[in-house]
DSSP file (Angstrom, degrees, kcal/mol; ACC not computed):
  #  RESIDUE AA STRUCTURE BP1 BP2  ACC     N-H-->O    O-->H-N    N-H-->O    O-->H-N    TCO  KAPPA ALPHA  PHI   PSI    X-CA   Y-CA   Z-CA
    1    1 A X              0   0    0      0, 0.0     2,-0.6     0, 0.0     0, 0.0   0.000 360.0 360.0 360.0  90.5  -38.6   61.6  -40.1
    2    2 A X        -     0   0    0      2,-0.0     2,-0.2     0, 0.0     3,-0.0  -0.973 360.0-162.6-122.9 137.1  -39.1   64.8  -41.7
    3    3 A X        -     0   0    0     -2,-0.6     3,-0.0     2,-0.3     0, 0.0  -0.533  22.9-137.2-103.5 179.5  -40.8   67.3  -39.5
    4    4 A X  S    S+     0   0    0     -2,-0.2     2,-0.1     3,-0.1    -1,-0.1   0.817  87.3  37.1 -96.7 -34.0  -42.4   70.5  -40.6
    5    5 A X  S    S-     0   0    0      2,-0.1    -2,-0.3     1,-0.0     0, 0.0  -0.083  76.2-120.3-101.9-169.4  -41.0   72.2  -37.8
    6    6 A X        +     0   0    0     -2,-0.1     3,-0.2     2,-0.0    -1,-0.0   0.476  66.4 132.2-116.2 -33.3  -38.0   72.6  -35.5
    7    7 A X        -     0   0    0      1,-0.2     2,-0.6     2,-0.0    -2,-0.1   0.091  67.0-104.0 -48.2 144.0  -39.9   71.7  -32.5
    8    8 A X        -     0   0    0      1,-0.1     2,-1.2     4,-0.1    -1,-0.2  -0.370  37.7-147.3 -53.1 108.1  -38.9   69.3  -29.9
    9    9 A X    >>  -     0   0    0     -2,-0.6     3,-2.0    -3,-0.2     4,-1.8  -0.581   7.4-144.7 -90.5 108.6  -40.9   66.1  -30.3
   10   10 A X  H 3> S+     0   0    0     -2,-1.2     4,-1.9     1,-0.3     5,-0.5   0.902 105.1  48.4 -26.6 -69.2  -41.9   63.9  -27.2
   11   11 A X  H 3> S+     0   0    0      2,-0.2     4,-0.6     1,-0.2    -1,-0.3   0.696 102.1  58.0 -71.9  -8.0  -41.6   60.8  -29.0
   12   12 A X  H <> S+     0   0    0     -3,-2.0     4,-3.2     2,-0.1     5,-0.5   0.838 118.3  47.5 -63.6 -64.6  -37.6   61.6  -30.7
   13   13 A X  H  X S+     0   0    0     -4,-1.8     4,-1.0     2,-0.2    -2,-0.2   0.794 109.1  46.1 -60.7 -21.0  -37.3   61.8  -26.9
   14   14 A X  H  X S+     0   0    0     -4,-1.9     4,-1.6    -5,-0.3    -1,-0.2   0.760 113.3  50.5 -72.5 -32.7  -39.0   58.6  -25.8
   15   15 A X  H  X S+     0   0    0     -4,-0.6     4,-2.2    -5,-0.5     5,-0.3   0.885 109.6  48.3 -90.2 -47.1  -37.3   56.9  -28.3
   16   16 A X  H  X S+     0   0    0     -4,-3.2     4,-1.0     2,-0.2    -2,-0.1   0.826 114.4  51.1 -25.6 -50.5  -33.6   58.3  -27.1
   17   17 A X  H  X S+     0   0    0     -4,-1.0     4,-2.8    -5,-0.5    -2,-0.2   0.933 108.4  47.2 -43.4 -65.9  -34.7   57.4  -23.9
   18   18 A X  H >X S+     0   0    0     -4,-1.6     3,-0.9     2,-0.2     4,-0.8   0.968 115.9  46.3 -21.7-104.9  -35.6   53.9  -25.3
   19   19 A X  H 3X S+     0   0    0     -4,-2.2     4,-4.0     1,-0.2    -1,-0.2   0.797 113.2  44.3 -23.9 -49.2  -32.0   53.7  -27.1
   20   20 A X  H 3X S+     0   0    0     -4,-1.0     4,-3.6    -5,-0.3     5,-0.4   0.967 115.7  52.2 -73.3 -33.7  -29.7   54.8  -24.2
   21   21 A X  H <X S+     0   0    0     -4,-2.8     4,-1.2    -3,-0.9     3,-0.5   0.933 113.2  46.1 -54.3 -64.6  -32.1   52.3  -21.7
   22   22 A X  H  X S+     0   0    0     -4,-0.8     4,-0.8     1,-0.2     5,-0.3   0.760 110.8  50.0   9.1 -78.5  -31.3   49.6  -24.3
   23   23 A X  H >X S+     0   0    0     -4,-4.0     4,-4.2    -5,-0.2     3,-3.1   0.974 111.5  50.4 -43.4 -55.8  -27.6   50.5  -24.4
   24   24 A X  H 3< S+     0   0    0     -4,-3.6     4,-0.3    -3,-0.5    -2,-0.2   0.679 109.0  53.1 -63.4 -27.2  -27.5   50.3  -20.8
   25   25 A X  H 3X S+     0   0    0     -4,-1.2     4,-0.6    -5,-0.4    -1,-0.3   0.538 112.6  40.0 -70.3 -30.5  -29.2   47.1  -20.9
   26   26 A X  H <X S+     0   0    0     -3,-3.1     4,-1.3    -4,-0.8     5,-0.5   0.835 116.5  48.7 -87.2 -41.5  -26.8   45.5  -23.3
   27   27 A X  H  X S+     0   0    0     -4,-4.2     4,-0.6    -5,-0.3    -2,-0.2   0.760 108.8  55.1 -55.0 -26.9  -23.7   47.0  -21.7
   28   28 A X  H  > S+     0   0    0     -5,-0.4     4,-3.4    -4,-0.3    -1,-0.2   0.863 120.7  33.0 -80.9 -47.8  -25.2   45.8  -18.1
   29   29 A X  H  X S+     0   0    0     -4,-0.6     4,-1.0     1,-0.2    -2,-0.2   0.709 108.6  60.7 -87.8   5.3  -25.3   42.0  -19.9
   30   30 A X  H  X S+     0   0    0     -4,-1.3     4,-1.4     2,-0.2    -1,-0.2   0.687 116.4  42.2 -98.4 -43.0  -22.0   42.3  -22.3
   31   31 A X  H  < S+     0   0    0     -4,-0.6     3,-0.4    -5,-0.5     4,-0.4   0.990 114.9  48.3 -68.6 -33.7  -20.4   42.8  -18.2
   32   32 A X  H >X S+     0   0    0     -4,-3.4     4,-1.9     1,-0.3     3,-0.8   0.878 110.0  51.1 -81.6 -23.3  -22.4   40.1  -16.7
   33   33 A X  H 3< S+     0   0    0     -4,-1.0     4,-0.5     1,-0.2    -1,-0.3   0.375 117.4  39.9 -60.9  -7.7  -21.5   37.8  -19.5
   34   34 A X  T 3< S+     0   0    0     -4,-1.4    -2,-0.2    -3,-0.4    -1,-0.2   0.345 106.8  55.6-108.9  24.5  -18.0   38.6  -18.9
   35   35 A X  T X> S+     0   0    0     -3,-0.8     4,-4.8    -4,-0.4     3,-1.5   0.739 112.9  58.8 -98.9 -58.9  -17.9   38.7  -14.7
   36   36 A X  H 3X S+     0   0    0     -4,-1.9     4,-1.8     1,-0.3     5,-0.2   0.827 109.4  38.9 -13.0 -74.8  -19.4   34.8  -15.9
   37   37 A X  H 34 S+     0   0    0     -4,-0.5    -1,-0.3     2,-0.3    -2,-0.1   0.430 115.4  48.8 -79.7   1.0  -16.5   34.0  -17.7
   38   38 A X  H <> S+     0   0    0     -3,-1.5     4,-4.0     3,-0.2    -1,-0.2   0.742 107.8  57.5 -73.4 -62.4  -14.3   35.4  -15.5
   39   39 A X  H  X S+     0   0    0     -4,-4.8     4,-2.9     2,-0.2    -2,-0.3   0.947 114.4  35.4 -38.7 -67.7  -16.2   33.5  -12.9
   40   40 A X  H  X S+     0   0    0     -4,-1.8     4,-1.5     2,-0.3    -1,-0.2   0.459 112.9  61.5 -98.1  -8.2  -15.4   29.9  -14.7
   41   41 A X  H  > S+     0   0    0     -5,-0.2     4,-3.0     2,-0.2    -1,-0.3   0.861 107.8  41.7 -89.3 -52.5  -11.9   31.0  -15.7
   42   42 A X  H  X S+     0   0    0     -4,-4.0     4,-1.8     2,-0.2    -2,-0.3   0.902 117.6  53.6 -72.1 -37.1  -10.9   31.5  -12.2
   43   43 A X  H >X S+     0   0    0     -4,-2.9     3,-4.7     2,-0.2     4,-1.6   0.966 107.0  43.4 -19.7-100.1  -12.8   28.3  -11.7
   44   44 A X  H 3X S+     0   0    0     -4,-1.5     4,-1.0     1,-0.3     5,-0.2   0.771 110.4  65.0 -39.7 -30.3  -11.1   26.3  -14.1
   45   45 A X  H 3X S+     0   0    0     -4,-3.0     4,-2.8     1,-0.1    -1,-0.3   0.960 108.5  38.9 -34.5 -57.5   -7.9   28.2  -12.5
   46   46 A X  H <X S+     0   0    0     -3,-4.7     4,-1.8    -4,-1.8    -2,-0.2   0.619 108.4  57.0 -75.4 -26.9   -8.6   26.5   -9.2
   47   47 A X  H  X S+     0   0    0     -4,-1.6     4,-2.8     2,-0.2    -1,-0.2   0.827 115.0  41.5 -76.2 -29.3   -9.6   23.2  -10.4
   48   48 A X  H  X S+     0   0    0     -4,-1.0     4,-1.9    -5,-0.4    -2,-0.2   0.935 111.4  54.5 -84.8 -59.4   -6.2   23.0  -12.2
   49   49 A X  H >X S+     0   0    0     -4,-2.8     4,-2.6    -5,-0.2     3,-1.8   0.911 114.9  43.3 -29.9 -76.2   -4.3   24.5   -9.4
   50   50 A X  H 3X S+     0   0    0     -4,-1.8     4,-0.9     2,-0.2     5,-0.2   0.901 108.7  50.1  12.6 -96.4   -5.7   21.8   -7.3
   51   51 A X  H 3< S+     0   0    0     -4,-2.8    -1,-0.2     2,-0.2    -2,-0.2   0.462 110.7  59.9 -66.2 -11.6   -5.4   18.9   -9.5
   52   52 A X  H XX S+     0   0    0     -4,-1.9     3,-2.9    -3,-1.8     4,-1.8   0.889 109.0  45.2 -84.7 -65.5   -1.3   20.3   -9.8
   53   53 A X  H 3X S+     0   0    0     -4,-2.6     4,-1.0     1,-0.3    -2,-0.2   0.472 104.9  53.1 -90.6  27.7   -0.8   19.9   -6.4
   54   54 A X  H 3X S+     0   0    0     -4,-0.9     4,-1.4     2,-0.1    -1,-0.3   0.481 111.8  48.3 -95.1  -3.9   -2.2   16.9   -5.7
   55   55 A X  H <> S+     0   0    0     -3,-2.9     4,-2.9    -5,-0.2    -2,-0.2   0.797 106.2  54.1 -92.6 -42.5   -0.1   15.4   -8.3
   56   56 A X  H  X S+     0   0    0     -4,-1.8     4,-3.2     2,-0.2    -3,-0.1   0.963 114.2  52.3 -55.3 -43.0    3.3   17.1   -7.1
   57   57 A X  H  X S+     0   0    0     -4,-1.0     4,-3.5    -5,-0.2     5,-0.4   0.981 104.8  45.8 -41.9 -62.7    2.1   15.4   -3.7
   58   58 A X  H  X S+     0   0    0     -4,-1.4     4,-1.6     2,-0.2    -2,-0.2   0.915 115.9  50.9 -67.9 -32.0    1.7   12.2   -4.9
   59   59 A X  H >X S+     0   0    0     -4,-2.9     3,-2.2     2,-0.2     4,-1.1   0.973 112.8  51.0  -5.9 -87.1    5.6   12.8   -6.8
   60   60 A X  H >X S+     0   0    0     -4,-3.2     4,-2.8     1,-0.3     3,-2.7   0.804 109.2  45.5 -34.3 -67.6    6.8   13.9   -3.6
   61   61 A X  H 3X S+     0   0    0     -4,-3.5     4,-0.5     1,-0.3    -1,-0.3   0.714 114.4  50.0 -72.9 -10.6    5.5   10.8   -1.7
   62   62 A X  H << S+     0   0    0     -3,-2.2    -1,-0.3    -4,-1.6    -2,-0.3   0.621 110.3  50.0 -84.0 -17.7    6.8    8.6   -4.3
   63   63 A X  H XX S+     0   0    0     -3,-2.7     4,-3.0    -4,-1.1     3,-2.2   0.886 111.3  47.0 -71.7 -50.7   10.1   10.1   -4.2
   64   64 A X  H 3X S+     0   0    0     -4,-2.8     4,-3.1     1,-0.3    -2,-0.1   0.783 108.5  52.1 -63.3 -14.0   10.4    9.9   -0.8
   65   65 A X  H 3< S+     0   0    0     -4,-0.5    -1,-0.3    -5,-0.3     4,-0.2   0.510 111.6  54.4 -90.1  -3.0    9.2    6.2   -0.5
   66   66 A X  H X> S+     0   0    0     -3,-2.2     4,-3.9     2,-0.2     3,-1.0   0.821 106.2  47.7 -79.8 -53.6   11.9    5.8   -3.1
   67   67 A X  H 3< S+     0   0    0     -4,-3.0     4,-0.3     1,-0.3    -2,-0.2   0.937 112.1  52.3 -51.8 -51.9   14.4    7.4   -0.8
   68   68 A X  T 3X S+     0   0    0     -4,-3.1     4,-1.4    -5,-0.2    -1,-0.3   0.646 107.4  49.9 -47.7 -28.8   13.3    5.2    2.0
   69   69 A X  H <> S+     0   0    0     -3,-1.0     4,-2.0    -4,-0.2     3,-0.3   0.912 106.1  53.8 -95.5 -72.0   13.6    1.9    0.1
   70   70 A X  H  X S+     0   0    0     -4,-3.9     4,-1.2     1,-0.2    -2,-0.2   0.868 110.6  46.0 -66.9  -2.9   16.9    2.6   -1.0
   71   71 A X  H  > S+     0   0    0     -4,-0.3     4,-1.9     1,-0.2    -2,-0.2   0.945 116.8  46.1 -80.4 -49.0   18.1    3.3    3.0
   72   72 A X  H  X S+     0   0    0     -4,-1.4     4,-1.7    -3,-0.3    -2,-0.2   0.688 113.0  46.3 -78.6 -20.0   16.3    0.2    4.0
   73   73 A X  H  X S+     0   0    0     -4,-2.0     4,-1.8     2,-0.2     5,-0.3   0.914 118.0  51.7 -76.0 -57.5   18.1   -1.9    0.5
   74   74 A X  H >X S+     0   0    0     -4,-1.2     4,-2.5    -5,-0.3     3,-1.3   0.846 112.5  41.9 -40.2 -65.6   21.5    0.1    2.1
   75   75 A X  H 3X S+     0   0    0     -4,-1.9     4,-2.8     1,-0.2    -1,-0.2   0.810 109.6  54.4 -20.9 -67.7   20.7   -1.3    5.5
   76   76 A X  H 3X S+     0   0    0     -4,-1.7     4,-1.9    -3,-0.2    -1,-0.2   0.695 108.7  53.2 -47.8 -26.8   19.8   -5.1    4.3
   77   77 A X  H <X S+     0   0    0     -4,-1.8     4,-0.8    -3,-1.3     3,-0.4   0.972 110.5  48.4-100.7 -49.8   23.4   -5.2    2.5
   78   78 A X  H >X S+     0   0    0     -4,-2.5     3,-3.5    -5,-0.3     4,-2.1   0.902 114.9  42.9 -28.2 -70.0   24.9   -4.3    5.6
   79   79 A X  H 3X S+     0   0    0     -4,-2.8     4,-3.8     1,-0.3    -1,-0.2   0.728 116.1  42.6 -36.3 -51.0   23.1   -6.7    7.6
   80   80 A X  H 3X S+     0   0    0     -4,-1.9     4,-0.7    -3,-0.4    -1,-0.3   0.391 108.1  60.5 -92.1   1.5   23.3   -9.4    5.7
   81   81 A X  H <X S+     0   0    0     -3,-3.5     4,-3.4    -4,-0.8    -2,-0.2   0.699 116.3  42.8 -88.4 -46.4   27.3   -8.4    4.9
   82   82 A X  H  X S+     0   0    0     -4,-2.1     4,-0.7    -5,-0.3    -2,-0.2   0.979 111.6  49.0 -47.1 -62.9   27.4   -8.9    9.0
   83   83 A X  H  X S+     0   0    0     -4,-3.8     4,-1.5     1,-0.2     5,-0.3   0.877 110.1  52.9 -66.9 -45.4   25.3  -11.9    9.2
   84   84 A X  H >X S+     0   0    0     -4,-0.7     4,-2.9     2,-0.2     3,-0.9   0.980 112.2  49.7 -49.6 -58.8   27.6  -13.6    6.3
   85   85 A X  H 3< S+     0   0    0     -4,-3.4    -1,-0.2     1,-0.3    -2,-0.2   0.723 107.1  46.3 -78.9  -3.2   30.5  -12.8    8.3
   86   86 A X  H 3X S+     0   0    0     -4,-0.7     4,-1.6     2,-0.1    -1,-0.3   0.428 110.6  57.7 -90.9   9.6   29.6  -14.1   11.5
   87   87 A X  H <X S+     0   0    0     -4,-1.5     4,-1.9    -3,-0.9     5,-0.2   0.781 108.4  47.8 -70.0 -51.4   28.4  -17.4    9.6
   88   88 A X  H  X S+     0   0    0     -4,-2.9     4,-1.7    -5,-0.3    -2,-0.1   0.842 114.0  46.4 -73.4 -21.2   31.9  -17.7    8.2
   89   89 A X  H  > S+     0   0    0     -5,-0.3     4,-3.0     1,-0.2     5,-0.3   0.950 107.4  53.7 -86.0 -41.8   33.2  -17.2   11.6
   90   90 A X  H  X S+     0   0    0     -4,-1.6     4,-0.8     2,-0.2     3,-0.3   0.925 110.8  55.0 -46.1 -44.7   30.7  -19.7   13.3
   91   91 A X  H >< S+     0   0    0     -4,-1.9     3,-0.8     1,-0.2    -2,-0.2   0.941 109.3  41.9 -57.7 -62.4   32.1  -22.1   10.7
   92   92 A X  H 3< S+     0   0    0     -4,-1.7    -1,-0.2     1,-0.3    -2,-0.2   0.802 108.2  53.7 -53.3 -34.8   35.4  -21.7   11.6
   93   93 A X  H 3< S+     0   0    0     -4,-3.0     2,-1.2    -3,-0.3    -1,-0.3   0.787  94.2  94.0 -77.9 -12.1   35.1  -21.7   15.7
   94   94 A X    <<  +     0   0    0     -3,-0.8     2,-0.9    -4,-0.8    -1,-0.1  -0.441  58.0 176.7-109.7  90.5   33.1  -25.5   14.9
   95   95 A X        -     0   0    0     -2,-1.2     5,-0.1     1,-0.1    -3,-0.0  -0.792  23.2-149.9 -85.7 127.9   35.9  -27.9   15.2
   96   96 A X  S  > S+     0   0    0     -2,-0.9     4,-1.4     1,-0.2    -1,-0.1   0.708  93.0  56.6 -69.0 -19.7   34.8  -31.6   14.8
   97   97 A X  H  > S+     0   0    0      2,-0.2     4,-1.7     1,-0.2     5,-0.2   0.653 106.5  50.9 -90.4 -32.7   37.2  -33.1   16.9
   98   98 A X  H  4 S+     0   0    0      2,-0.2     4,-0.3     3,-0.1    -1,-0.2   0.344 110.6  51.1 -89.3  33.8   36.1  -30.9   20.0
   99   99 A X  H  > S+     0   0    0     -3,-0.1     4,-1.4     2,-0.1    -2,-0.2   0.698 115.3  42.7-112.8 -54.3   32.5  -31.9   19.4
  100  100 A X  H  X S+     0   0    0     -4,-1.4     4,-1.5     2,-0.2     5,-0.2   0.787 108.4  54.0 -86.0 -24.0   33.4  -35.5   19.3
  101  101 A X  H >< S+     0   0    0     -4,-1.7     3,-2.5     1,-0.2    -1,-0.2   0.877 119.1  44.2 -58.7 -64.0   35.7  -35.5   22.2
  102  102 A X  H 34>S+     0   0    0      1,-0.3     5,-0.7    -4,-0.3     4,-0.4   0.575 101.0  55.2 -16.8 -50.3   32.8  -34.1   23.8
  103  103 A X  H 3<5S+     0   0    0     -4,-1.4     6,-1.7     3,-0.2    -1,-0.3   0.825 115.2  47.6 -68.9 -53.3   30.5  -35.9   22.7
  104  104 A X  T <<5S+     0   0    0     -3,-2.5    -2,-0.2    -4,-1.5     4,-0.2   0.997 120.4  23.9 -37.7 -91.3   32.8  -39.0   24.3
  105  105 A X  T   5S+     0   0    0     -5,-0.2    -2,-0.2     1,-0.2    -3,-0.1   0.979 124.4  38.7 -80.1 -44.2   33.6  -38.0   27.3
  106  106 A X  T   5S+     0   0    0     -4,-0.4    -3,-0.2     1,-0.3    -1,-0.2   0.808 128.5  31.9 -60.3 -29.9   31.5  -35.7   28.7
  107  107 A X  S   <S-     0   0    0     -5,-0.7    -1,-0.3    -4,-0.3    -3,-0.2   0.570  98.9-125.5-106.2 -19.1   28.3  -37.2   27.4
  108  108 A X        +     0   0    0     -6,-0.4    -4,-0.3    -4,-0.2    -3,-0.1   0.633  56.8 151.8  83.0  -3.0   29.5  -40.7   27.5
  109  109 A X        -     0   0    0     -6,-1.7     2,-0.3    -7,-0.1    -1,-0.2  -0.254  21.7-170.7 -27.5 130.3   28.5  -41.3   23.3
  110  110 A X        -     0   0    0     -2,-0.0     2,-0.3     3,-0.0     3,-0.0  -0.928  30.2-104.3-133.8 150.8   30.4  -43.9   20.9
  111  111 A X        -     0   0    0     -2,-0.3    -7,-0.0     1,-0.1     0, 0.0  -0.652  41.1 -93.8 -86.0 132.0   30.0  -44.1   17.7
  112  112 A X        -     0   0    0     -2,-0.3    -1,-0.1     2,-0.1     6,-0.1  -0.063  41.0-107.5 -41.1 130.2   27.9  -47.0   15.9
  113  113 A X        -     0   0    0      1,-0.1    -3,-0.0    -3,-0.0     0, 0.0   0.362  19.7-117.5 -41.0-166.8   29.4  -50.0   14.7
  114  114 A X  S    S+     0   0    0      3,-0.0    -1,-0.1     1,-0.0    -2,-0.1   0.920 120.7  40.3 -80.3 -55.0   30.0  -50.9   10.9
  115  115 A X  S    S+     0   0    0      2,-0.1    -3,-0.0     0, 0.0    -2,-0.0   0.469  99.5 100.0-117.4 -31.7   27.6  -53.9   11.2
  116  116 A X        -     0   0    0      1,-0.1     2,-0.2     2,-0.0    -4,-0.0  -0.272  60.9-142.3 -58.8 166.0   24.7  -52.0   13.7
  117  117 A X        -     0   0    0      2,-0.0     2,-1.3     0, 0.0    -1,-0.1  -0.955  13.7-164.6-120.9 115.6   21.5  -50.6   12.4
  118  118 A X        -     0   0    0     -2,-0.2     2,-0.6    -6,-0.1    -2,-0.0  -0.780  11.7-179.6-112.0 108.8   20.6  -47.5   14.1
  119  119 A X        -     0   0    0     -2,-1.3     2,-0.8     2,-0.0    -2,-0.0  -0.878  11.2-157.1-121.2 147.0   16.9  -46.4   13.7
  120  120 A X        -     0   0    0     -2,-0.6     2,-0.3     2,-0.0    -2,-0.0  -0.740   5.7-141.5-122.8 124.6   15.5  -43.7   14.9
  121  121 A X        -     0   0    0     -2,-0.8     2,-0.6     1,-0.1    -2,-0.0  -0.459   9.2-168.7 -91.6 147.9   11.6  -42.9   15.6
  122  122 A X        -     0   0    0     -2,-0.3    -1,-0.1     0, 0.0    -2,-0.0  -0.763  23.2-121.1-115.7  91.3   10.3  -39.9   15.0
  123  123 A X        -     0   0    0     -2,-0.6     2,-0.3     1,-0.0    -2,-0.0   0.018  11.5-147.1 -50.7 140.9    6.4  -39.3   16.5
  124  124 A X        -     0   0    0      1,-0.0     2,-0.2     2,-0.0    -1,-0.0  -0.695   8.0-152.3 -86.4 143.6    3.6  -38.4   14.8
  125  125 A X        -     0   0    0     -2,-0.3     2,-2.1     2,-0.1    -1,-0.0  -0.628  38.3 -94.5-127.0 168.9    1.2  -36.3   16.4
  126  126 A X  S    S+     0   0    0     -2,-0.2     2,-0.4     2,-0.0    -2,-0.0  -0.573  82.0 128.8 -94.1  90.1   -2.6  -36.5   15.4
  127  127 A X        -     0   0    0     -2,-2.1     2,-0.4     2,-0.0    -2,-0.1  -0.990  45.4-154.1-143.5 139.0   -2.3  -33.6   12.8
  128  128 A X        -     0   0    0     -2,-0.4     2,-1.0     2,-0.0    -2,-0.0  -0.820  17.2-131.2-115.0 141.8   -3.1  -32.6    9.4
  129  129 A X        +     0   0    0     -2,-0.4     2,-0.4     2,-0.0    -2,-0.0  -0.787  29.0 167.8 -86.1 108.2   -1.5  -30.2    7.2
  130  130 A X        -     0   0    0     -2,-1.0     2,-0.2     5,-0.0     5,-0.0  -0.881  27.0-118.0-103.7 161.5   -3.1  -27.9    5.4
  131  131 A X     >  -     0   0    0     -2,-0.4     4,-1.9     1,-0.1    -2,-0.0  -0.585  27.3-121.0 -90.8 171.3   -2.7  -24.7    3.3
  132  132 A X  H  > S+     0   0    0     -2,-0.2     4,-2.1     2,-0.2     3,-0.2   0.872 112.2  56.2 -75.1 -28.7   -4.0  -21.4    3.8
  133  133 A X  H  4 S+     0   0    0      2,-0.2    -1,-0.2     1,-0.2    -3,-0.0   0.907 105.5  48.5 -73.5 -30.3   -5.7  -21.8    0.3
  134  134 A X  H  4 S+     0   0    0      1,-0.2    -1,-0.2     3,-0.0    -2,-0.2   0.682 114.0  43.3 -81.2 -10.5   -7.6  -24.8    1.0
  135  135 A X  H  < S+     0   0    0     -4,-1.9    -2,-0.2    -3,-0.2     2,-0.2   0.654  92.6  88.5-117.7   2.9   -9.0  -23.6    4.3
  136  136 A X  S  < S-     0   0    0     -4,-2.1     2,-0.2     1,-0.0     3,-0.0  -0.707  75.6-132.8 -79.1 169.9  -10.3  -19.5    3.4
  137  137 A X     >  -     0   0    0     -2,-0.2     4,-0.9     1,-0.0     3,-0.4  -0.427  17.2-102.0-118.8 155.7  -13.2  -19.7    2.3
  138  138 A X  H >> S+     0   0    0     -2,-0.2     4,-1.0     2,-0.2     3,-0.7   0.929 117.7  62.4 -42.1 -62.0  -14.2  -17.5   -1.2
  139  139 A X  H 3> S+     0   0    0      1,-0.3     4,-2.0     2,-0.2    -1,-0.2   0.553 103.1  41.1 -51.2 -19.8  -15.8  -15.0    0.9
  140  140 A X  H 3> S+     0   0    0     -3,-0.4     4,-2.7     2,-0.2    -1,-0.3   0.754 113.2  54.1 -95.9 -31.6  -12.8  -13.8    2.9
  141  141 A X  H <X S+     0   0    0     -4,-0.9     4,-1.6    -3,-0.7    -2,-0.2   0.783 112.2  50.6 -69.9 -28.1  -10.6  -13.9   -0.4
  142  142 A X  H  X S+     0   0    0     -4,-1.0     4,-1.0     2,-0.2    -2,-0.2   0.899 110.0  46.6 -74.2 -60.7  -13.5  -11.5   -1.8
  143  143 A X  H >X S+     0   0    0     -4,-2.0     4,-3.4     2,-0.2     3,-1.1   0.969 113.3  49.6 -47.4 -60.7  -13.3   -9.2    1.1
  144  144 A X  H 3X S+     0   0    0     -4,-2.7     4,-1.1     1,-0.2    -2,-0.2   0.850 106.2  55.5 -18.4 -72.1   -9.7   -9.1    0.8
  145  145 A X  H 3X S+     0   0    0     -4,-1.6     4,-1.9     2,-0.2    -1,-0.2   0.608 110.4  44.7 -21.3 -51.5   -9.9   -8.4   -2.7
  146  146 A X  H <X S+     0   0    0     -3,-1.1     4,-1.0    -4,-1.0    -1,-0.2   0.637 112.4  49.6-106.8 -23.9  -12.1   -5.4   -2.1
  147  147 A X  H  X S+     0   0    0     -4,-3.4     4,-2.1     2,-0.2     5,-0.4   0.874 106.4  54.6 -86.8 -26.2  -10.1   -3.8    0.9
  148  148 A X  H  X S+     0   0    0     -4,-1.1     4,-2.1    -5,-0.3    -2,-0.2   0.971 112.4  46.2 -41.8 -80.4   -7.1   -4.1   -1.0
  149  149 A X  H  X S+     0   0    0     -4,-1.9     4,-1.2     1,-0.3    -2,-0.2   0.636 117.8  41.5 -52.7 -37.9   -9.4   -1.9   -3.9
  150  150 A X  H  X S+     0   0    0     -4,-1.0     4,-0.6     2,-0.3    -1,-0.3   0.748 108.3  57.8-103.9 -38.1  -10.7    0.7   -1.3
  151  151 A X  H  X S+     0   0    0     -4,-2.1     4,-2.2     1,-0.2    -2,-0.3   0.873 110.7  46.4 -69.8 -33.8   -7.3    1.1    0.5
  152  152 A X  H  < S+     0   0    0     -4,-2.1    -2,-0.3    -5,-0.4    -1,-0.2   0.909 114.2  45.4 -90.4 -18.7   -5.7    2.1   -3.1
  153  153 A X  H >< S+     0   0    0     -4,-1.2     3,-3.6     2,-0.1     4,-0.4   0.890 114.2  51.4 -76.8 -66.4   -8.6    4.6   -4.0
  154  154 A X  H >< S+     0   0    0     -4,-0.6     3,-1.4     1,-0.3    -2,-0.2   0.571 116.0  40.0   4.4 -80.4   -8.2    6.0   -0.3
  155  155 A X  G >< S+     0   0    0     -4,-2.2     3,-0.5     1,-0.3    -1,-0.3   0.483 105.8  66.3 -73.3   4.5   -4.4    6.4   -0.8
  156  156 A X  G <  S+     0   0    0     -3,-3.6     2,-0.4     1,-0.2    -1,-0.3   0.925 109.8  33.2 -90.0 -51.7   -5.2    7.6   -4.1
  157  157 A X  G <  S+     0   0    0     -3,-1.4    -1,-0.2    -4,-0.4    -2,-0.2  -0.452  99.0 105.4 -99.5  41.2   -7.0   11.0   -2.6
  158  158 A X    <   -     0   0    0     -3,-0.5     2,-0.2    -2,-0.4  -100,-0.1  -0.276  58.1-143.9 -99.4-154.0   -4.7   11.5    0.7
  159  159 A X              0   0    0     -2,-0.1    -2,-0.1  -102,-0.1    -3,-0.1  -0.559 360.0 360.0-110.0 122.3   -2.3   13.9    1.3
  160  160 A X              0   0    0     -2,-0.2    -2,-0.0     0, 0.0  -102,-0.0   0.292 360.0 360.0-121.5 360.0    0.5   12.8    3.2
């Protein structure tokens, strides 16, 4: 650009114009490309945030159902520490000789000879046994099957 003159030229100034509009233009889309990533970092913040505490939930509710099973194992050993020692005590109150006096006088009972045959009928009723596999049917094992599947993704996305 060599001018002859000094004078101010319209088009040096259109073209300045031009340049800063430009700047303004890149600098306006260098922000909006980083308010964007800003944008999708605070996203990806949230999603993560999220997705931690729905996992500390599901911990938690597996610790506590842990905590719960062992009070209810604590419980059973009681129980069954009880039930074993009134079993040994029922054993002990069961004398045989005051079942058979009983049994003698009070009921009037004797005991069989050596040489009897004592048989004893037991009725039959008009009934058949079956099992539960042989009478459901496919479809209900299928259904099952499939509530079973939909109750674990369900509990899979609760929060309890």
């Amino acid at each position: 650009m060599a001018y002859d003159n000094l004078a101010y030229s319209w088009e040096d100034a259109d073209a300045e114009q031009a340049r800063i509009e430009k700047r303004k233009l890149h600098k306006e889309q260098e922000m909006r490309a980083h308010r964007a990533k800003s944008v999708k970092f605070m996203m990806c913040a949230l999603i993560l945030a999220v997705m931690a505490a729905f996992m500390v939930s599901k911990y938690v509710a597996v610790y506590e159902t842990g905590q719960e099973v062992e009070k209810l194992q604590k419980d059973l050993a009681v129980k069954q520490s009880y039930t074993s020692q009134k079993m040994f005590e029922l054993e002990q109150s069961a004398d045989l000789s005051t079942i058979e006096y009983e049994a003698t006088t009070r009921l009037g009972m004797h005991r069989p000879e050596k040489t009897q045959i004592v048989y004893i009928n037991v009725p039959k009723g008009n009934m058949t046994e079956k099992t539960a596999d042989s009478v459901e049917a496919v479809s209900n094992r299928v259904a099952r099957n499939f509530n079973r599947i939909k109750d674990f993704v369900v509990s899979i996305f609760t929060f309890n």
